[in-house]
C-alpha positions as CSV (number, residue, x, y, z in Angstrom):
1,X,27.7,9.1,-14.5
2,X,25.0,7.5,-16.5
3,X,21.7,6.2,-15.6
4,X,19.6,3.1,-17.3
5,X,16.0,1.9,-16.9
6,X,14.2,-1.3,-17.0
7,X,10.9,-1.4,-17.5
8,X,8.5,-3.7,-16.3
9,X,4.5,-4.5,-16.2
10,X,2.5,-6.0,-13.3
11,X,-1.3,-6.3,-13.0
12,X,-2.5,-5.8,-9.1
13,X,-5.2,-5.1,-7.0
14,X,-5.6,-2.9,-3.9
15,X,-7.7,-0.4,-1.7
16,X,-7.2,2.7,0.2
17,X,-9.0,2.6,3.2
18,X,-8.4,3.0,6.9
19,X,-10.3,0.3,9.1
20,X,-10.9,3.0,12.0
21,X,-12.9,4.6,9.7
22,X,-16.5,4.6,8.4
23,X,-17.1,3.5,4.9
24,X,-17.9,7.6,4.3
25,X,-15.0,9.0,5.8
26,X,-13.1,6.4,3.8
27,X,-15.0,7.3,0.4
28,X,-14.7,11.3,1.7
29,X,-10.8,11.1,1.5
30,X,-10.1,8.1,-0.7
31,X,-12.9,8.7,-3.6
32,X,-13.7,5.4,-5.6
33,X,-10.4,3.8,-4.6
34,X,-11.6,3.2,-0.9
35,X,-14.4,0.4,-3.1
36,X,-14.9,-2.0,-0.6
37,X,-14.7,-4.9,-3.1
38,X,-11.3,-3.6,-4.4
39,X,-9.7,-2.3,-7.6
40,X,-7.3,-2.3,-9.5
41,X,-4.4,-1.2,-12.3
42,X,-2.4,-2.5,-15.0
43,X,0.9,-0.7,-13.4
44,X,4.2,-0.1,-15.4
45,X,7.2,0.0,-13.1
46,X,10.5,1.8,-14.2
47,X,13.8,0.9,-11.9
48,X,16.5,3.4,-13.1
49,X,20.0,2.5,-12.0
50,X,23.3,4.7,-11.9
51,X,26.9,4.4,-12.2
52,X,29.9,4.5,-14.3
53,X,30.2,2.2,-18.1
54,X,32.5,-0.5,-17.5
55,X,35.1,-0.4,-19.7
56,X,34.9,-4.2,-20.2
57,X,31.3,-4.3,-20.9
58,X,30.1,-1.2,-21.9
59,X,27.3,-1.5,-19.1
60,X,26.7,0.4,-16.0
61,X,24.3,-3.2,-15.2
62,X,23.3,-5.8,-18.0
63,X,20.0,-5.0,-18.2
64,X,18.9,-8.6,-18.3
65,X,20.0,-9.0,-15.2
66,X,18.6,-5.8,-13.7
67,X,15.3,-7.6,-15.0
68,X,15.8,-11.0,-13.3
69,X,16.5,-9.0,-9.9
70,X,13.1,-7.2,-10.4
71,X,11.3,-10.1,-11.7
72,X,12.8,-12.0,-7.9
73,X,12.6,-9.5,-5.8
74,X,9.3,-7.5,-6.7
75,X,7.3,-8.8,-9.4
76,X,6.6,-12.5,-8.6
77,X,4.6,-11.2,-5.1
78,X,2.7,-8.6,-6.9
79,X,1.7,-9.4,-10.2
80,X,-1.7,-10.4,-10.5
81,X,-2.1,-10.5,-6.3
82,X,-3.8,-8.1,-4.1
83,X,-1.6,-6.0,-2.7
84,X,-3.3,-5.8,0.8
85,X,-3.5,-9.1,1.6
86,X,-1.2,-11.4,-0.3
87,X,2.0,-9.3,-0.6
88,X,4.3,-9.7,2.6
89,X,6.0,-6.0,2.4
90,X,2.4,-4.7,2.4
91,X,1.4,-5.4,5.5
92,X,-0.1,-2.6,7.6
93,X,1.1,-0.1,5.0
94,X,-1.1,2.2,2.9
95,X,-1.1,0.9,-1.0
96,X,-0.9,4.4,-2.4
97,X,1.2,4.8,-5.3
98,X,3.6,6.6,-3.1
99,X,3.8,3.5,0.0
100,X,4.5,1.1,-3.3
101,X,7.8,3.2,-5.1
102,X,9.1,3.0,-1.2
103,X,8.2,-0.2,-0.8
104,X,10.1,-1.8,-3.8
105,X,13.2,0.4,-3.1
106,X,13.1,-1.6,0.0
107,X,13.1,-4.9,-1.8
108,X,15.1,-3.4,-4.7
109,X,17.9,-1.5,-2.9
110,X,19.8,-3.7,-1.9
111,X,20.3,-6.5,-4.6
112,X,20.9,-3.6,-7.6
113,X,24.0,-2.5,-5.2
114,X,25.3,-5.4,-5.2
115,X,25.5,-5.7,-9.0
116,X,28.1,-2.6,-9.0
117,X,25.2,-0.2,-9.9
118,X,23.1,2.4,-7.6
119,X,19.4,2.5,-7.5
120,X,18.5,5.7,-8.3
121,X,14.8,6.1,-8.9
122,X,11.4,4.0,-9.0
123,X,9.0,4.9,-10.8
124,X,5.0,3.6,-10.3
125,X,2.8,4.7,-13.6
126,X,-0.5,3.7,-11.8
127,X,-3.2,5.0,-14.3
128,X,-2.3,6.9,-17.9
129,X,-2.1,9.9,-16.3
130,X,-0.4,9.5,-12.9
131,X,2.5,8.3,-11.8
132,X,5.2,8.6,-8.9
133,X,8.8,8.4,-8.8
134,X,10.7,8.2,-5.6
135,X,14.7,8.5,-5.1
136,X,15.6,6.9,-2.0
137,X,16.3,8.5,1.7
């Protein structure tokens, strides 16, 4: 078993904030990210994928094509959108770093299968000093 990672960049905007809230409670919990006029982060995205080398190829997935399948499936709705009100996958969920790495397994899952691969981990580097990583149910 080996495992392989594309990286990839998108530029978005978001909030954390819970309408049934007051504009304190939101700040209390959320600190500066709960700004009413938005933020936002140059993200880096990681998509690791497992399996065995092909013996043909050398590959466990060309990683050009691990990059088109990101590029489809994640990065065209997010890069340079906000993610609360223009990306379809966001609706009525939390943007936190963590609701994102779940919410691009979701779109992700499924077309890196199919290549022969398995997803194995996302990974969300929202600021220089955090990031998330999430493996799958």
């Amino acid at each position: 078993m080996i495992r392989i990672t594309r990286r990839e960049r998108f530029s978005a905007a978001h909030r954390l904030a819970k309408e049934e809230w007051s504009q304190e409670k939101n700040f209390d919990v959320f600190g500066k990210c709960s700004n009413p006029n938005w933020h936002g982060h140059n993200y880096i995205l990681y998509v690791t994928v497992e399996g065995e080398v092909d013996e043909e190829t050398g590959y466990v997935i060309d990683l050009s094509l691990l990059g088109k399948i990101v590029k489809e499936h994640v990065i065209k709705y997010v890069d340079h959108k906000n993610l609360n009100l223009d990306v379809p996958f966001f609706k009525g969920v939390m943007t936190s770093a963590e609701n994102i790495a779940i919410k691009f397994w979701e779109q992700l899952e499924e077309p890196v299968n199919a290549t022969g691969g398995k997803l194995c981990s996302i990974k969300i580097q929202e600021t220089e000093n955090n990031y998330v990583e999430y493996f799958g149910k």
